[in-house]
N, CA, C and O of each residue as an XYZ file, in Angstrom:
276
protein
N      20.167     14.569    -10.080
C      19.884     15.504     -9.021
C      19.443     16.824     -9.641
O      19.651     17.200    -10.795
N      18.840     17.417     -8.730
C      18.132     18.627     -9.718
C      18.963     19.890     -9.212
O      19.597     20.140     -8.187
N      18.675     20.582    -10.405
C      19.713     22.505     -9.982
C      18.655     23.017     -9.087
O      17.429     22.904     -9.110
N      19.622     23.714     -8.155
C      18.960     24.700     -7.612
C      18.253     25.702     -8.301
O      18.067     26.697     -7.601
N      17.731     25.778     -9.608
C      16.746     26.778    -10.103
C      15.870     25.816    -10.373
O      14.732     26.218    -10.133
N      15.898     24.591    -10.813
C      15.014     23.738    -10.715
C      13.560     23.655     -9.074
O      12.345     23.816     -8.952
N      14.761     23.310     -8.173
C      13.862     23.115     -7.307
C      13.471     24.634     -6.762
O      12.427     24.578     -6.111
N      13.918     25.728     -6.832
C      13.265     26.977     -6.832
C      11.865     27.169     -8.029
O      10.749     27.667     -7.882
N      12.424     26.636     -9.011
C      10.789     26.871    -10.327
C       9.885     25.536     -9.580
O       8.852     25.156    -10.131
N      10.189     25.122     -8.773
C       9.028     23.957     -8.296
C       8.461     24.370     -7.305
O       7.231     24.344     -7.295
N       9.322     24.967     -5.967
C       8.396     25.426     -4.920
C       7.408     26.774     -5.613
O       6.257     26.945     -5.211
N       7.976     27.601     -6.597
C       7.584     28.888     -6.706
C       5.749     28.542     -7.509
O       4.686     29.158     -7.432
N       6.227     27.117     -8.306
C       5.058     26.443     -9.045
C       4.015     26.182     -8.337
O       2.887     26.346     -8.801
N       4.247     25.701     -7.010
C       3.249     24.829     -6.466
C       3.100     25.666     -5.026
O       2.074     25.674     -4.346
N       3.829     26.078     -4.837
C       3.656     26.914     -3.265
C       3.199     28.513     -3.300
O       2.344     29.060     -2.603
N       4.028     29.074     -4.320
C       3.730     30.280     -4.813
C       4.392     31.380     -3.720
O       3.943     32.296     -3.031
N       5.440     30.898     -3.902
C       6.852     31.363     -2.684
C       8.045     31.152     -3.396
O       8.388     30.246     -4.155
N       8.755     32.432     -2.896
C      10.477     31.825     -3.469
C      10.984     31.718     -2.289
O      10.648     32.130     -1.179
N      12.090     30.930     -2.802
C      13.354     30.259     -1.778
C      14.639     30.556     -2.004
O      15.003     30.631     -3.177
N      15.174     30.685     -1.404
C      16.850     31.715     -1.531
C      17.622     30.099     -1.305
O      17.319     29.203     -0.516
N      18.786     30.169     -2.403
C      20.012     29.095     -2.533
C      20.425     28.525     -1.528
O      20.780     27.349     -1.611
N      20.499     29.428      0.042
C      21.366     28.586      0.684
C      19.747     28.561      2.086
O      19.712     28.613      3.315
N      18.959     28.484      1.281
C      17.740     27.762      2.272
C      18.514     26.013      1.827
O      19.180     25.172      2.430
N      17.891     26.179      0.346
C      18.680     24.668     -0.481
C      19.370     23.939      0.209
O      19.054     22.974      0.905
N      20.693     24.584     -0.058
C      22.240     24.162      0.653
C      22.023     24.145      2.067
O      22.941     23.508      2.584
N      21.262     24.540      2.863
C      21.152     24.208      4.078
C      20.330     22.569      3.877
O      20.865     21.468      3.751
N      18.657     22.980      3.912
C      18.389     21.447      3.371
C      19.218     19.829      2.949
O      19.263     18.735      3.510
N      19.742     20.342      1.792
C      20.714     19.415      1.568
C      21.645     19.270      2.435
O      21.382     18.204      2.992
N      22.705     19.759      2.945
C      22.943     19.175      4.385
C      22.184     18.751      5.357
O      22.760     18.290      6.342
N      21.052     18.783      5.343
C      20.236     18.544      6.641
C      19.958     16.685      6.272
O      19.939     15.732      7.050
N      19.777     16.742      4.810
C      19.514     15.447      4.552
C      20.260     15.012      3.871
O      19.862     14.323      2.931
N      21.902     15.281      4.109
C      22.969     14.179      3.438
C      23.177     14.175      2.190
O      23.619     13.311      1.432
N      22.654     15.711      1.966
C      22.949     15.363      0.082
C      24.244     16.497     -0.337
O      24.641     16.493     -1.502
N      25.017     17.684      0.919
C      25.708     17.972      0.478
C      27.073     17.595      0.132
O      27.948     17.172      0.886
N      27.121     17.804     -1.080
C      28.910     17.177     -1.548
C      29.956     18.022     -1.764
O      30.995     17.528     -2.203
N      29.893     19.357     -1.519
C      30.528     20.099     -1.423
C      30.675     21.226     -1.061
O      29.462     21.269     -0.854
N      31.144     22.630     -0.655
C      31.253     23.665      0.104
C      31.393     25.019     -0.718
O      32.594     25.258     -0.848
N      30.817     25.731     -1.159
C      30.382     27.118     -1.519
C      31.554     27.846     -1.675
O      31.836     28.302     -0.566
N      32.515     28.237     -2.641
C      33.910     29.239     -2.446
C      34.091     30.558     -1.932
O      35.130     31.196     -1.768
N      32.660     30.918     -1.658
C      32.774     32.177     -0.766
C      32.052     32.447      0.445
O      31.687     33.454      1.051
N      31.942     30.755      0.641
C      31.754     30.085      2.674
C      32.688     30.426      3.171
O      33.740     29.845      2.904
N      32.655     31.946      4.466
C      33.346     32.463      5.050
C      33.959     31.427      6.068
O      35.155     31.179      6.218
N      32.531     30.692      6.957
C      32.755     29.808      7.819
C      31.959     28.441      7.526
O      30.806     28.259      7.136
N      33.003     27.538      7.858
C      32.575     25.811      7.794
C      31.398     25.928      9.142
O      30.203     25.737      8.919
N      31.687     26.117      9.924
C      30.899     26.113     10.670
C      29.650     27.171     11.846
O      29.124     27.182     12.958
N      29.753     27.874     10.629
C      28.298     28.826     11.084
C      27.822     29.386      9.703
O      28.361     29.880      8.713
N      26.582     29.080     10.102
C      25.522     29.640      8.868
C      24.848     30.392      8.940
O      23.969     30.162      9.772
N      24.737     31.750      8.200
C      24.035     33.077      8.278
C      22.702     32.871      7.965
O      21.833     33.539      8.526
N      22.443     32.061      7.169
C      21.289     32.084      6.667
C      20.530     31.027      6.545
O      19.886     30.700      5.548
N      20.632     30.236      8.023
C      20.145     28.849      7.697
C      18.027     28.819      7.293
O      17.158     29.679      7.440
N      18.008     28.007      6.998
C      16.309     27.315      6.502
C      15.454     27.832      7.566
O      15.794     27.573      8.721
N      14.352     28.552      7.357
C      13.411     29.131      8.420
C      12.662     27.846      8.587
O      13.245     26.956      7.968
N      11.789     27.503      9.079
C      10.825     26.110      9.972
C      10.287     26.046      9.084
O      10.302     24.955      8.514
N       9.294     27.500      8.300
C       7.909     27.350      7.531
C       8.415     27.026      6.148
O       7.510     26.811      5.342
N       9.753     26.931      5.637
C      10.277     26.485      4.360
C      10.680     25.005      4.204
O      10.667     24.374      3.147
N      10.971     24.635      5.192
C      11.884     23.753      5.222
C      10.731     22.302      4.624
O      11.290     21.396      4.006
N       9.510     22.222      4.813
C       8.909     21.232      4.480
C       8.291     21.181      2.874
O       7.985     20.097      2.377
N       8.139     22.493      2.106
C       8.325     22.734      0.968
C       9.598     22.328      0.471
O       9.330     21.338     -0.210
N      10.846     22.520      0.415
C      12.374     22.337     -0.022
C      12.636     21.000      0.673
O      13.748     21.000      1.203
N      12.092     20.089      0.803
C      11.607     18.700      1.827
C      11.072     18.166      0.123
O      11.834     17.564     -0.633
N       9.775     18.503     -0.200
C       8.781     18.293     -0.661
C       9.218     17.617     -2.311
O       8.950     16.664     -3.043
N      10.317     19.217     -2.251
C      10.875     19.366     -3.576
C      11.819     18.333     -4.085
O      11.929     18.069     -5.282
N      12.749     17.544     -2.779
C      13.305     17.179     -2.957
C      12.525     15.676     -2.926
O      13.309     14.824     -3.344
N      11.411     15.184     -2.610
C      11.106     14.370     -2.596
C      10.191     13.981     -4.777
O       9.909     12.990     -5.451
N      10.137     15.245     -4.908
C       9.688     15.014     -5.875
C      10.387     15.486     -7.227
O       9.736     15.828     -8.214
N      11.805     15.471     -7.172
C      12.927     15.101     -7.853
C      13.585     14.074     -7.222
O      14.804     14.148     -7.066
N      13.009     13.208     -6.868
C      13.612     11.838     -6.507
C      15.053     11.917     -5.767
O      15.912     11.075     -6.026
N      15.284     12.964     -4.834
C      16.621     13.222     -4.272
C      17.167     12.534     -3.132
O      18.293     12.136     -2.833
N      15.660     12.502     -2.400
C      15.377     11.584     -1.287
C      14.352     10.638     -1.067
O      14.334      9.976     -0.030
């Protein structure tokens, strides 16, 4: 599975955009890949900073091309 600076040096490579960590960590929950919970996740269940629409198919992309999904 790839680090999150990984798939940040990939969108930034090919899209020519950065992406903030918990775009990621949102993603990955979206598609079943999170395995664990952040130690300074205030709340299980609300997210400040979830994935905007126009990212989400780049950090999609990324993950398709580290074989994640």
């Amino acid at each position: 599975m790839a680090t999150y600076k990984e798939i940040q040096g990939y969108v930034k490579e090919k899209y020519k955009t950065s992406i903030k960590t918990c775009w990621i960590a949102d993603m990955k929950e979206f598609h079943d890949l999170k395995k664990g919970v952040a130690p300074n996740r205030i709340s299980l269940d609300s997210k400040t900073n979830p994935c905007p629409d126009d990212k989400k198919e780049m950090i999609t992309d990324a993950f398709n091309y580290f074989e994640m999904i």
